[in-house]
TIKEPA-289985 format. One line per 10 residues: number of its first residue (from 1); for each residue x, y, z of N, C-alpha, C. Coordinates in steps of 0.02 Angstrom, whole numbers, plus 50000, padded with zeros to 5 digits. Each point is the difference from the previous one (the first is absolute). Example, Ala and Ser with C-alpha at 12.3 -4.5 7.8 and 13.67 -1.06 7.14 Angstrom:
BEGIN
1 = 50660:49716:50390:49955:50059:50000:50045:50060:50000 | 49982:50053:49964:50042:50059:50003:49961:50055:50037
//
This chain:
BEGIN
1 = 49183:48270:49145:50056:50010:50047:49975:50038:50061 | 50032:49982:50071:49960:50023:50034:50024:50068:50044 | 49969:50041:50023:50045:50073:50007:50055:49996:50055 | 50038:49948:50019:50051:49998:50036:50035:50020:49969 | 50038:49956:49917:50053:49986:49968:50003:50082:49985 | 49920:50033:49948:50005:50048:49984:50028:50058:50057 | 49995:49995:50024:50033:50056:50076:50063:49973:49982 | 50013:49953:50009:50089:49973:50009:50037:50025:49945 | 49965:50023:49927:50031:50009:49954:50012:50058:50000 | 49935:50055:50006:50006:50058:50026:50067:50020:50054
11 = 49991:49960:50058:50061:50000:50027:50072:50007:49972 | 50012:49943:49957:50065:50006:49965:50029:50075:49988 | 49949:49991:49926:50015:50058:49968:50007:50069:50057 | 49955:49996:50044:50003:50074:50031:50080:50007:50034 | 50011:49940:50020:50068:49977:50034:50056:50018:49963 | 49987:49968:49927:50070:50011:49961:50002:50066:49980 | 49939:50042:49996:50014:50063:49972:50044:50040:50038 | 50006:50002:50088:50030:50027:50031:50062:49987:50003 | 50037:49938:49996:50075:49992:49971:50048:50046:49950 | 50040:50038:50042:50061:50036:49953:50018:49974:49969
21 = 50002:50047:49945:50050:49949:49932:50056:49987:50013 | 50049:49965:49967:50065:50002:50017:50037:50020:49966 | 50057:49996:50005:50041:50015:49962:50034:49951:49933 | 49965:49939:50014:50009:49948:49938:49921:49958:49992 | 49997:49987:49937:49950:49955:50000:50004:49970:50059 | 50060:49933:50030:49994:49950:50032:49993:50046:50080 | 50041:50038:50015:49981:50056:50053:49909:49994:50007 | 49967:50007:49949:49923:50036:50008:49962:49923:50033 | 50016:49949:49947:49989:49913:49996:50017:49999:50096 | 50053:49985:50001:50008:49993:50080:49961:50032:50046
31 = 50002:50064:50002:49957:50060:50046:49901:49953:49999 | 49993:49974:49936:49943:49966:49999:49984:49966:50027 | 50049:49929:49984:49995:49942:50031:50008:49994:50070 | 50041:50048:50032:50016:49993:50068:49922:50024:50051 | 49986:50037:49967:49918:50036:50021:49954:49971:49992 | 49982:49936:49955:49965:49951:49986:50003:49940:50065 | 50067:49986:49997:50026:49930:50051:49979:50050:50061 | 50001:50058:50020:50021:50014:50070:49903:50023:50005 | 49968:50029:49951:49919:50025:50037:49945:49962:49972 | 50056:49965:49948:49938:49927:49987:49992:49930:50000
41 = 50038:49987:50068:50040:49938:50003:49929:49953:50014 | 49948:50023:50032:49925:49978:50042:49960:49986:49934 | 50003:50050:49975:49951:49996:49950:50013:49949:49923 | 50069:50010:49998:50042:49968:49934:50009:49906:50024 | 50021:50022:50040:50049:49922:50038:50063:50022:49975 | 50032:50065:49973:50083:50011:49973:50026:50032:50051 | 50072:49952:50027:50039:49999:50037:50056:50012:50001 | 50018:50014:49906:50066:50010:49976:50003:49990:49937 | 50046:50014:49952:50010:49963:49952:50068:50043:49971 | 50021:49988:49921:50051:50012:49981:49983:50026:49927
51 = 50055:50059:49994:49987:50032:49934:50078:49984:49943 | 49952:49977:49954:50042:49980:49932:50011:50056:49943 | 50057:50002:49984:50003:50066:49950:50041:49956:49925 | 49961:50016:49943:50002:49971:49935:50080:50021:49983 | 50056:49942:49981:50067:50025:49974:49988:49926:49958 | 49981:50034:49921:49995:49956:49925:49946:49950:50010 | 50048:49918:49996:49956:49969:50012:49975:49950:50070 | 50015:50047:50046:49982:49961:50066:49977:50085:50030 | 49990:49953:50072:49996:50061:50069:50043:50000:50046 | 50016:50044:50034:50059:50021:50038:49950:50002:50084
61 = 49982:49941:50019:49996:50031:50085:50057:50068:50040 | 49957:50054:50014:50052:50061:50019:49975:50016:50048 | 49945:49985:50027:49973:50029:50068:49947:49953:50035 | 49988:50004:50056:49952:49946:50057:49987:50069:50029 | 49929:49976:50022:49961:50066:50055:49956:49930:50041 | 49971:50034:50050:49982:49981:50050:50031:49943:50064 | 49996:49949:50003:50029:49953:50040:50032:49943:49975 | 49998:50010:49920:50017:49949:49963:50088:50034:50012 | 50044:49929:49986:50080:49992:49997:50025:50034:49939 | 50059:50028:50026:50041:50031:49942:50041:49965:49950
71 = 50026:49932:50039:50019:49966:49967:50030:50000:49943 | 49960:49968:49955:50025:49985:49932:49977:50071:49959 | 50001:50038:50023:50003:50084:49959:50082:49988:49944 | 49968:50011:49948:50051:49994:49936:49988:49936:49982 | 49944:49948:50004:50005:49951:49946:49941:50005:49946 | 50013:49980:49927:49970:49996:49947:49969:49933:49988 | 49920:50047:49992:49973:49966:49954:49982:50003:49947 | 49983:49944:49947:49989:49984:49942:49921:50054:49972 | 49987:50036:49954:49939:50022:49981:49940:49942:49992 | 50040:49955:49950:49962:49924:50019:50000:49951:50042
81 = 49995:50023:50060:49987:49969:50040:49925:49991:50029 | 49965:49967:49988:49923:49985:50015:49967:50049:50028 | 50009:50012:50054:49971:50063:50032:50008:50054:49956 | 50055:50023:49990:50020:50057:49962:49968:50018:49944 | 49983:49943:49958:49971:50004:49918:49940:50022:50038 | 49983:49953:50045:49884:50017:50001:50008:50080:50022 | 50054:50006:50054:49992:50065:50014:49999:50077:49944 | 50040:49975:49941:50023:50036:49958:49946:50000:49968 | 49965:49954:49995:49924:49993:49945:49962:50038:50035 | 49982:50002:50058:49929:50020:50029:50006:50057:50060
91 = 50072:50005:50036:49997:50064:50018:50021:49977:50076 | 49943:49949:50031:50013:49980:50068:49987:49923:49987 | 50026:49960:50065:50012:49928:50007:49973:49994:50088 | 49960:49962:49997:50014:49953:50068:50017:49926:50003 | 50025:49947:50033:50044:49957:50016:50007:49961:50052 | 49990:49938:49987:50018:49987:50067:50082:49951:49985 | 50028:49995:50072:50087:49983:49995:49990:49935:49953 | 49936:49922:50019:50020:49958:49972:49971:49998:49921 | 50002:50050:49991:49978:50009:49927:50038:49950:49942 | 50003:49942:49964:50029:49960:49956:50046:50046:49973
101 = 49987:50076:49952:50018:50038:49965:50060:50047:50028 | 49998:49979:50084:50079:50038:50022:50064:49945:50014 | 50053:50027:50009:50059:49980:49989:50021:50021:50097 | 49979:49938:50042:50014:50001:50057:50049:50006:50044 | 50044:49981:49945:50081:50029:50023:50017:50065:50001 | 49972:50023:49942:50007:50081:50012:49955:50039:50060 | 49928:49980:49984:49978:50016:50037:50008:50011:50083 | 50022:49927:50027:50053:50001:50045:50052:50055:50019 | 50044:50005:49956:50017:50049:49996:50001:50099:49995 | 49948:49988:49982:49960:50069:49994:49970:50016:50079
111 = 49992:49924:50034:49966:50019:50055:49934:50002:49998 | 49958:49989:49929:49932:50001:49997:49962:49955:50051 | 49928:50048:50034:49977:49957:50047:49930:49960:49971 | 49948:49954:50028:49946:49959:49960:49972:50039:49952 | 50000:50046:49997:49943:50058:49947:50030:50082:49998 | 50022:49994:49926:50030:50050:49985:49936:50020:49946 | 50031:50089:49992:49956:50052:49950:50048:50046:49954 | 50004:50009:49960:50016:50057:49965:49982:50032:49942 | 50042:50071:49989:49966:50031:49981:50043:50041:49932 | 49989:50006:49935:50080:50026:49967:49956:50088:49980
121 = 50047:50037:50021:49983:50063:49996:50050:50050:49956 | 49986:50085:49993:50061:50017:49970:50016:49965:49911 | 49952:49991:49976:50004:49964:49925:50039:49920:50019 | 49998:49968:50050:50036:49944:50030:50069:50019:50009 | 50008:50048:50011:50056:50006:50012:50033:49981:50060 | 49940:50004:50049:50020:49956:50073:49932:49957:50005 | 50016:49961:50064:49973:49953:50005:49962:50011:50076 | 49956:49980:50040:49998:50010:50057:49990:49935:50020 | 50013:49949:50025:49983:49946:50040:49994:49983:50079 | 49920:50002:50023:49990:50004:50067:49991:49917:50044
131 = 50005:49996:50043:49999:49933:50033:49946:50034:50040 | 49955:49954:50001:49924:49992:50005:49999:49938:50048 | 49954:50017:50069:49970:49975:50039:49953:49955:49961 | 49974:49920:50037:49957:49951:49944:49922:50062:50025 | 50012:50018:50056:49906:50044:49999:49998:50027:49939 | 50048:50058:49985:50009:50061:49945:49994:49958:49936 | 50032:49938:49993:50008:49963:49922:49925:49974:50000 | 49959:49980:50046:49913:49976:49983:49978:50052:49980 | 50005:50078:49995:49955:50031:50013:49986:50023:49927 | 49949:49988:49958:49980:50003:49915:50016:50059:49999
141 = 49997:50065:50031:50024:50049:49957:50068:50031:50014 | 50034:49949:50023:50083:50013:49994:50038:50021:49930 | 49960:49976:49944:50054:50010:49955:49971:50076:49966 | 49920:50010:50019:49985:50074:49972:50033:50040:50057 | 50020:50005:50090:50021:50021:50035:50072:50013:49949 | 50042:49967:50000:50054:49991:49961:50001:50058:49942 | 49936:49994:49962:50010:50040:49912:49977:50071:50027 | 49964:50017:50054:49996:50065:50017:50071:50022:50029 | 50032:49951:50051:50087:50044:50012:50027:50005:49923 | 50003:49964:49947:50033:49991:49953:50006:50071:49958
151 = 49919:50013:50006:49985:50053:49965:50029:50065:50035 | 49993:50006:50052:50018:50080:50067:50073:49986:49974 | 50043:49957:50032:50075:50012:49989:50004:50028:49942 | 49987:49958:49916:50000:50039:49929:49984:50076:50010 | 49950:50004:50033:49964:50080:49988:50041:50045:50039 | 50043:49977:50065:50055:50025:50015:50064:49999:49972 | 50028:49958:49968:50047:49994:49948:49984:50053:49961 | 49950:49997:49944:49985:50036:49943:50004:50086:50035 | 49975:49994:50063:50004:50101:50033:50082:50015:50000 | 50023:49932:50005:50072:50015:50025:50020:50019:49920
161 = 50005:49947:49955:50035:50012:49938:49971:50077:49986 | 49934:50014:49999:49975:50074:49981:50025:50060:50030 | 50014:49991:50056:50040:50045:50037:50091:50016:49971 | 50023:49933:49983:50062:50018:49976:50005:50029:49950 | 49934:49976:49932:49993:50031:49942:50013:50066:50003 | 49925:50007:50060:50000:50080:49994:50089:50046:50034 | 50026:49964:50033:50047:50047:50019:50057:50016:49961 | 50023:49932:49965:50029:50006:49925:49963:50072:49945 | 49933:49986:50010:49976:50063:49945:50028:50049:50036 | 49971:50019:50064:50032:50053:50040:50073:50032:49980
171 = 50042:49960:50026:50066:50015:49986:50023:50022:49920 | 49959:49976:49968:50022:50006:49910:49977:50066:49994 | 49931:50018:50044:49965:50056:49981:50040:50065:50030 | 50019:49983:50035:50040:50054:50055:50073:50025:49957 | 50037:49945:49989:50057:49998:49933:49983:50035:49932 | 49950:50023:50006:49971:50018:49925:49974:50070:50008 | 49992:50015:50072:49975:50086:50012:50070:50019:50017 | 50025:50066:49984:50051:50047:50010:50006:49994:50060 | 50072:49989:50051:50029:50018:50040:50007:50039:50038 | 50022:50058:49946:50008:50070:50009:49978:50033:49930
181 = 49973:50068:50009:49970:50025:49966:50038:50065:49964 | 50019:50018:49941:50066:50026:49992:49954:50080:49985 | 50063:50080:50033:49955:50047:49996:50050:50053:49931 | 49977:49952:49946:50028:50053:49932:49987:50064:49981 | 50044:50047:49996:50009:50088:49992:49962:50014:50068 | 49926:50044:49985:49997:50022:50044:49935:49976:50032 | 49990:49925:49995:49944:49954:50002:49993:49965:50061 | 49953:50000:50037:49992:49970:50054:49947:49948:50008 | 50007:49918:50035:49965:49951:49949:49987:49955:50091 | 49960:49990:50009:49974:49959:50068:49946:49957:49967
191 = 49973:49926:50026:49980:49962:49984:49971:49952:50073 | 49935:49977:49975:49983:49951:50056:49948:49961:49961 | 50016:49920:50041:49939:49967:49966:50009:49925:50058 | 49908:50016:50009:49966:49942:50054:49976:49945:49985 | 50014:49932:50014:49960:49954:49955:49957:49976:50024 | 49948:49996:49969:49926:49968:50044:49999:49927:50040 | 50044:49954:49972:50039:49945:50020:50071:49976:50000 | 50045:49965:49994:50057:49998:50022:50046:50023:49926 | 49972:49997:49938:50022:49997:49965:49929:50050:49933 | 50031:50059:49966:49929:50031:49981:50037:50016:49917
201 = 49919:50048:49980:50033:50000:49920:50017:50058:49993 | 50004:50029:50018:50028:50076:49985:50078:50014:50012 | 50023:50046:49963:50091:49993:49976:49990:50077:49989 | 50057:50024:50023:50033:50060:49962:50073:50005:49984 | 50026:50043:49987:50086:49984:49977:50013:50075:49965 | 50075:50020:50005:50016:50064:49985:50059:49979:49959 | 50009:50018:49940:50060:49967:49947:50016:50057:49984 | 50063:50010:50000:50053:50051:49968:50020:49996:49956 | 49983:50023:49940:50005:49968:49906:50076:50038:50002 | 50001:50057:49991:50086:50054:50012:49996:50045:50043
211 = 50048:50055:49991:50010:50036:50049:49942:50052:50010 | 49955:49995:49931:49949:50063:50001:49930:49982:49998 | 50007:49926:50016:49931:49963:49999:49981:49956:50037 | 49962:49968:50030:49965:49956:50040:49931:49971:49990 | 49976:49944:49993:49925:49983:50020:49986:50007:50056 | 49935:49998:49991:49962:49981:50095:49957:49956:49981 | 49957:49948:50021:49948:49968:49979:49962:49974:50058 | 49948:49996:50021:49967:49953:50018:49941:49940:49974 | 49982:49951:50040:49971:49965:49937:49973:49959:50076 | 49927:49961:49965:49950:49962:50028:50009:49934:49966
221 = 49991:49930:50036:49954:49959:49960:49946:49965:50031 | 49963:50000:49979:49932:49984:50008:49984:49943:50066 | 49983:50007:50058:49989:49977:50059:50071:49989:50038 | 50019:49967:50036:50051:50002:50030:50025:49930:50030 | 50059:49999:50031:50022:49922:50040:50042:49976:49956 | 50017:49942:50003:50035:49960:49947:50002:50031:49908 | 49929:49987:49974:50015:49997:49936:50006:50078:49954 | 49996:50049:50080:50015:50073:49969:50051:49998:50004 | 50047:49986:50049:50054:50005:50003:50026:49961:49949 | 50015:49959:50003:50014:49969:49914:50024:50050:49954
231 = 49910:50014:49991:50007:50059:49930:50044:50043:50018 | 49995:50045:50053:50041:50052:50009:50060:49993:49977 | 50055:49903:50001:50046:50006:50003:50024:50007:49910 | 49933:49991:49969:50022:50005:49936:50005:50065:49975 | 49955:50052:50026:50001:50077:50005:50063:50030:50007 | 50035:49976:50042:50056:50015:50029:50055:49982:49939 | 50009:49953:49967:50031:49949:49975:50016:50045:49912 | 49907:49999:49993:50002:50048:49943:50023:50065:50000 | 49988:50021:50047:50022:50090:49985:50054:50005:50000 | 50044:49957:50039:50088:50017:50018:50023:49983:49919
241 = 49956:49937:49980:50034:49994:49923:49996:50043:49959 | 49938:50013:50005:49984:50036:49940:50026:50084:50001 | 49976:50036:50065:50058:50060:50014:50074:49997:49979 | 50026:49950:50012:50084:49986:50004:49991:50013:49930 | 49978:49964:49964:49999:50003:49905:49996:50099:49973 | 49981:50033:50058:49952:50060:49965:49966:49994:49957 | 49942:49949:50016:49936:50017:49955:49954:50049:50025 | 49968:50038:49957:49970:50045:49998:49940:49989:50088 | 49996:50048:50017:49928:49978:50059:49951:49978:49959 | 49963:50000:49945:49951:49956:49954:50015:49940:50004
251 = 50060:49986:49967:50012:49950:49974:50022:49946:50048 | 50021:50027:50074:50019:49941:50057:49917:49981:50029 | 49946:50043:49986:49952:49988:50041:49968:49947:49962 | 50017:50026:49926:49955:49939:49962:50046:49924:50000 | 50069:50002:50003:50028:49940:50023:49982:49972:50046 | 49981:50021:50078:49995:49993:50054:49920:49979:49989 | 49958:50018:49970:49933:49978:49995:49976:49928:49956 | 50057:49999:49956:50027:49922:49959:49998:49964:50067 | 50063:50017:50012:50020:49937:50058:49956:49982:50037 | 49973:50045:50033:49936:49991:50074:49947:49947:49951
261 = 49967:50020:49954:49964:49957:49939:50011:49916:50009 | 50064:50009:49989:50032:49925:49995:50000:49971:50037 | 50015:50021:50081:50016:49979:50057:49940:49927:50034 | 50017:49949:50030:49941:49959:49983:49981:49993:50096 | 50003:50044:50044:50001:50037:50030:49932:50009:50029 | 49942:49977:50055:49938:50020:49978:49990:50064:49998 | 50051:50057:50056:49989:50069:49996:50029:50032:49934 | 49966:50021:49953:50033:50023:49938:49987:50063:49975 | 49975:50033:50052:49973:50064:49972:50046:50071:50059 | 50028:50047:49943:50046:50045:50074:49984:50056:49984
271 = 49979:50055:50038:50004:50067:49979:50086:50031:50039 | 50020:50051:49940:50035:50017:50005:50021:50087:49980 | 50043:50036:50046:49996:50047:49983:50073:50006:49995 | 50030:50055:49945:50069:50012:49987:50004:50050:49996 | 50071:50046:50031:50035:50053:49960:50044:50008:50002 | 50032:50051:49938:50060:49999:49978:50018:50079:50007 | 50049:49998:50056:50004:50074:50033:50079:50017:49985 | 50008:50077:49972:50038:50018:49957:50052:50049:50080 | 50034:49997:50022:50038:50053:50044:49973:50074:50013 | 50001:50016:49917:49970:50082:49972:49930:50006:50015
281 = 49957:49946:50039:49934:49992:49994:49953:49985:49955 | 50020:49979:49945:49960:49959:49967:49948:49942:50013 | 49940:49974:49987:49982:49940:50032:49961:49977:49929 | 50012:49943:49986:49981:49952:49940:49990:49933:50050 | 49915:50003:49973:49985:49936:50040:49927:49974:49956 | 50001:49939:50040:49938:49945:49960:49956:49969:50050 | 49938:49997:50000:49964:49972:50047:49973:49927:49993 | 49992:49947:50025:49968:49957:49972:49963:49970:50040 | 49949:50013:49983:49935:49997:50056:50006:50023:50080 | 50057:50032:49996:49982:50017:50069:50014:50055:50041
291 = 49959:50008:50053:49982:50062:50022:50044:50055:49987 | 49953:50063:49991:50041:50061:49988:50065:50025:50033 | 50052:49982:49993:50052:50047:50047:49979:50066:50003 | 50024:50038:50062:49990:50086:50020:50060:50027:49975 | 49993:50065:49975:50050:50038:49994:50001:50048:50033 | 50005:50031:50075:49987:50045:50008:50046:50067:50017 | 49964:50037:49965:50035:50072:49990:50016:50023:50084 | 50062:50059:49999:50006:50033:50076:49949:50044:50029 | 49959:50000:49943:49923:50038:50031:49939:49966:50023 | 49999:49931:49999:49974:49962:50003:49929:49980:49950
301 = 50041:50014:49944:49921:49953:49946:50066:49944:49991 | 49955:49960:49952:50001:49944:49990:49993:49979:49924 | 50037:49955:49987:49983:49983:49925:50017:49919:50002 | 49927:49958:49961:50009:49951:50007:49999:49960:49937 | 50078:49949:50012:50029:49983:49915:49970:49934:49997 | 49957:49982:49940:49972:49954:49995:49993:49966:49921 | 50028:50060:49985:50031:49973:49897:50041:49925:50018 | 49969:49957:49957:50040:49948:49988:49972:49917:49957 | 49954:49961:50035:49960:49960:49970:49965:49964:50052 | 49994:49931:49966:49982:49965:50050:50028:49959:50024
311 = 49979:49967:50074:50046:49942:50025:50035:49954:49973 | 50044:49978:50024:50060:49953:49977:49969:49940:50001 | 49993:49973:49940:49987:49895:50018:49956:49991:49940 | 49941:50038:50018:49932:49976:49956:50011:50003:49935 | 50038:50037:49966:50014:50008:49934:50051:50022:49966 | 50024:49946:49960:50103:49997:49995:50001:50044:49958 | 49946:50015:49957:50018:50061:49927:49978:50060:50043 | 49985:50026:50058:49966:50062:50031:50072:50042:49974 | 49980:50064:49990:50059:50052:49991:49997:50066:50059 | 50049:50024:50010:49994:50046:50035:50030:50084:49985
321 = 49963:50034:50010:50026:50062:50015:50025:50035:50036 | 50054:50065:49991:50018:50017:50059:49979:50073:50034 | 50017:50018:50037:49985:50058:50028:50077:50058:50026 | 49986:50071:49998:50046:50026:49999:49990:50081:50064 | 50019:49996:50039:50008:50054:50054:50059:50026:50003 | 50041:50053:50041:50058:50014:50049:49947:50013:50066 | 50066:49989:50053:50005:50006:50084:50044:50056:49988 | 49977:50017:50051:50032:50073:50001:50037:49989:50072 | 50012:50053:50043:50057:50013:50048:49950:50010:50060 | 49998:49942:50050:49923:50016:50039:49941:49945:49973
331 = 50007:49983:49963:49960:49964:49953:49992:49901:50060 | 49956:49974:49969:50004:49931:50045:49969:49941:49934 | 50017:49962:49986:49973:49957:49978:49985:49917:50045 | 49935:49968:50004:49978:49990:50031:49959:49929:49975 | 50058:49942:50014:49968:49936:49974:49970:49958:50037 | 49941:49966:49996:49988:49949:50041:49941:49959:49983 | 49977:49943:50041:49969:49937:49993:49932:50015:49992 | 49951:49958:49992:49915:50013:50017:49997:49957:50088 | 50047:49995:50014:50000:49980:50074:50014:50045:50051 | 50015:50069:49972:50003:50059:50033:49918:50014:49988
341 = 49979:50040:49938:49920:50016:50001:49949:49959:50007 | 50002:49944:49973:49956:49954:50040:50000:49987:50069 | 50022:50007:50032:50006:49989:50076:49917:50021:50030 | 49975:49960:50042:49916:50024:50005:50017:49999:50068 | 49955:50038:50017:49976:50013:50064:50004:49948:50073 | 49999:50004:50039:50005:49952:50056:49909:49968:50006 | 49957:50048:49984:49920:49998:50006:49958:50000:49934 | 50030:50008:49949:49975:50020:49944:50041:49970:49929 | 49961:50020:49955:50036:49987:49930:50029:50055:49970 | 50029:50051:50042:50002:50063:49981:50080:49997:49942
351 = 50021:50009:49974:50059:49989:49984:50057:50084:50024 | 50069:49980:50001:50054:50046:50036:49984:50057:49933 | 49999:49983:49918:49991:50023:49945:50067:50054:49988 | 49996:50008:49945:50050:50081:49982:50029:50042:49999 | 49901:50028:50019:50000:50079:50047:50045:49987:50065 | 49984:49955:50039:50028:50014:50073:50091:49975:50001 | 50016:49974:49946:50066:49978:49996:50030:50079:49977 | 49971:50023:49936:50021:50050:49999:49991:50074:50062 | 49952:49984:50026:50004:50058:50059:50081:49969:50052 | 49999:49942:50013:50046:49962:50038:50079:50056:49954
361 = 50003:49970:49966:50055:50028:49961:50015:50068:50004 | 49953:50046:49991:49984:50070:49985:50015:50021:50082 | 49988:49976:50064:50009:50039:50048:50075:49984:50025 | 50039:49947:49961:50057:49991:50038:50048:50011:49931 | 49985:50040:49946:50057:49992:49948:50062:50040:50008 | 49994:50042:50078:50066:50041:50002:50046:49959:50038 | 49975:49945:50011:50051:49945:50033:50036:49941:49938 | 50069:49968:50032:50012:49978:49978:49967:49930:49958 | 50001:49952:49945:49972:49959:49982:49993:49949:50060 | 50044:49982:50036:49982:49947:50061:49960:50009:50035
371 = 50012:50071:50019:49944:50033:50049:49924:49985:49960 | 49999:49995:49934:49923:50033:49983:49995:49915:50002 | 50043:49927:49965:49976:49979:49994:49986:49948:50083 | 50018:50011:50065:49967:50002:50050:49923:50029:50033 | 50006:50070:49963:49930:50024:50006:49938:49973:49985 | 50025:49972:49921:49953:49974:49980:49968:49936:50029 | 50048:49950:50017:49974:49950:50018:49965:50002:50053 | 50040:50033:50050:49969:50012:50051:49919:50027:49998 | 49983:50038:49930:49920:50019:50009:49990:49955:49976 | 50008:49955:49959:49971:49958:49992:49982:49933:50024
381 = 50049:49989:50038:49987:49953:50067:49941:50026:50042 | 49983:50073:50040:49970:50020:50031:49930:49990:49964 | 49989:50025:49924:49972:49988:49965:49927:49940:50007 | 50060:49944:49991:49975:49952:49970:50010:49954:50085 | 50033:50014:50033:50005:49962:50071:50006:49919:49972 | 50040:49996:49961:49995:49911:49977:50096:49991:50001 | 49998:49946:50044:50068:49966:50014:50001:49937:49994 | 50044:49946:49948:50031:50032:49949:49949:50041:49937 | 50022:50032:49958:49957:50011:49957:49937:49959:49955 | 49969:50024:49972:49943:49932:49974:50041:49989:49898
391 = 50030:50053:49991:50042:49984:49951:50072:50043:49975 | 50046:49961:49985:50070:50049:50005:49979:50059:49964 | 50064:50052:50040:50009:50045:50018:50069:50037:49973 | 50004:50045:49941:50085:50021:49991:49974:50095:49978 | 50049:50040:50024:50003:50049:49983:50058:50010:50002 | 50014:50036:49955:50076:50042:49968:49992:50054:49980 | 50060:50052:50049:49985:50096:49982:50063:49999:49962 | 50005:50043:49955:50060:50047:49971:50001:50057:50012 | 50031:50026:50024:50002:50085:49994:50080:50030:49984 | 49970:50056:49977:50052:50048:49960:50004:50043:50053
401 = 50071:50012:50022:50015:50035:50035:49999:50097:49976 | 49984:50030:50053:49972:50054:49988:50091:50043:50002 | 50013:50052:49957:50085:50033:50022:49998:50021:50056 | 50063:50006:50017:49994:50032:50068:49986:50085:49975 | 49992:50036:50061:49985:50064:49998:50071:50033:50009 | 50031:50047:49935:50057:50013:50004:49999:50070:50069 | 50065:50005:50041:49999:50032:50049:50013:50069:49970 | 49980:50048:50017:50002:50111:49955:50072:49998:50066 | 50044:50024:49967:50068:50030:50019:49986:50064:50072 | 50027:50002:50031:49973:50048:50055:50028:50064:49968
//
């Protein structure tokens, strides 16, 4: 083949990539075809043609682009109709009008001119049919010209369907993080979380079991995009059940580690962290595989809870243990992702780590939880100088409000 065509193909594709999606499949199909007839009319010999959209067992002519007539827009054709079958077998067709195998009356009607092309795209769901100049119909690599548009439109289709996927996950994911964040006795509870792409795996959630109790949790699953989010939504799914039941914090984690097991899901693995925070300050919690939550005292040490087992997925009989603290008055407890400490450097592999989350924490704990959990990000953006992040991102503060200082009588 000789390096004209190859340029020309190159061309296409570079062409169709720049086309906005639309707002409908047939929206995206049109935006194509019209850009084809109008910057490759020299090169193609296509001057026009008409797009067919699949309803059972025929096609629905619904649209004409270029110079071709509007005409007969809304008439059906047959799936078996000659053209249609080869097209359906092999992808693309070329043609000429006195072909034995067409039906000239229709054709007529269609307006078809000596040498037609098309093309079925979209799983055939539409059709593209171009009217072709006789130069453009001699030219042998018309019908691979043809299977390279065939292919760009699909690969634009398929960005389009992926895009809706993902915004559907989006919206489910968004429906599934707290609203509002509720501030029980004398508990103060702020939350943030960044996703590395439009849709990420990391979840947190604040459940109010009664009047003297609450969870907090956050939880990972393993890479991010689509199939974390997924998982997450089963994370979500499980704990509300299994909390609602009052099962023990053991016994929901090891439910919740069943399920993830089962899930056929390729992301199947979640770290998760829980606790079960008492009004009076109690804290009963379970770790499962993942990173240490901070506890930090109003003096600023630190204690980091990491009793619990291992990650959720890999093993349905894993058991877990729990762990047992109080927060005190002043006190902060302090959940979050490995997309906070992993965060590396703008120049380096340095990681954000621990230590510096906990210094982050430690210089702003006389502020409110929103306040600190702004601080934080903010060093860690500066940090790591990476926009969007290279992997999600969630931190969640609790703090126990300190009494007020009673006023001495004058």
């Amino acid at each position: 083949m000789s390096q004209g065509p190859i340029s020309l193909f190159r061309r296409i594709e570079r062409a169709l990539e720049t086309i906005a999606l639309g707002s409908t499949p047939l929206e995206t199909i049109q935006q194509a075809a019209n850009f084809i007839a109008e910057h490759f009319a020299d090169d193609l010999g296509i001057r026009g043609g008409r797009i067919y959209a699949q309803d059972d067992g025929s096609y629905e002519l619904v649209e004409t682009f270029g110079d071709t007539s509007r005409k007969p827009v809304g008439l059906r054709v047959w799936k078996t109709y000659p053209p249609f079958e080869q097209l359906l077998d092999v992808g693309s067709v070329v043609m000429k009008r006195d072909d034995p195998r067409l039906d000239q009356r229709l054709e007529a009607e269609l307006g078809t001119r000596e040498w037609f092309a098309a093309i079925a795209v979209a799983d055939a769901h539409f059709v593209l049919s171009f009217d072709v100049e006789p130069s453009g119909a001699d030219d042998e690599n018309l019908v691979a010209t043809l299977n390279i548009i065939r292919l760009a439109i699909n690969q634009k289709l398929r960005e389009e369907r992926m895009m809706a996927i993902m915004e559907d996950a989006r919206l489910i994911q968004n429906s599934i993080l707290p609203r509002h964040l509720p501030s029980p006795g004398d508990f103060e509870i702020a939350a943030r979380t960044v996703a590395a792409e439009i849709v990420g795996g990391d979840f947190y959630d604040v459940i109010t079991l009664d009047d003297n109790i609450f969870d907090v949790v956050v939880a990972d699953a393993t890479g991010h995009g689509l199939p974390a989010a997924l998982q997450v939504r089963d994370v979500f799914t499980g704990l509300r059940m299994g909390l609602s039941r009052e099962f023990k914090v053991t016994r929901t984690v090891q439910r919740l580690n069943r399920i993830i097991h089962r899930s056929r899901l390729a992301t199947k693995f979640v770290t998760m962290f829980l606790a079960e925070i008492g009004l009076e300050g109690s804290v009963i919690y379970c770790n499962a595989g993942h990173p240490a939550s901070l506890l930090m005292r109003t003096d600023g040490t630190v204690v980091r809870l990491s009793t619990g087992g291992m990650i959720l997925g890999p093993n349905p009989s894993a058991t877990y243990a729990i762990g047992i603290d109080t927060i005190g008055a002043g006190d902060l407890l302090v959940l979050y992702t490995d997309g906070i400490t992993e965060a590396t450097g703008e120049d380096s592999d340095e990681e954000y780590g621990q230590e510096r989350l906990a210094q982050a924490v430690r210089a702003a704990r006389h502020l409110d939880p929103l306040a600190i959990v702004d601080r934080v990000f903010s060093d860690v953006e500066e940090f790591s100088a990476a926009s969007p992040p290279k992997d999600d991102q969630t931190l969640v503060v609790v703090k126990r409000r300190a009494p007020e200082p009673e006023e001495i009588p004058a």
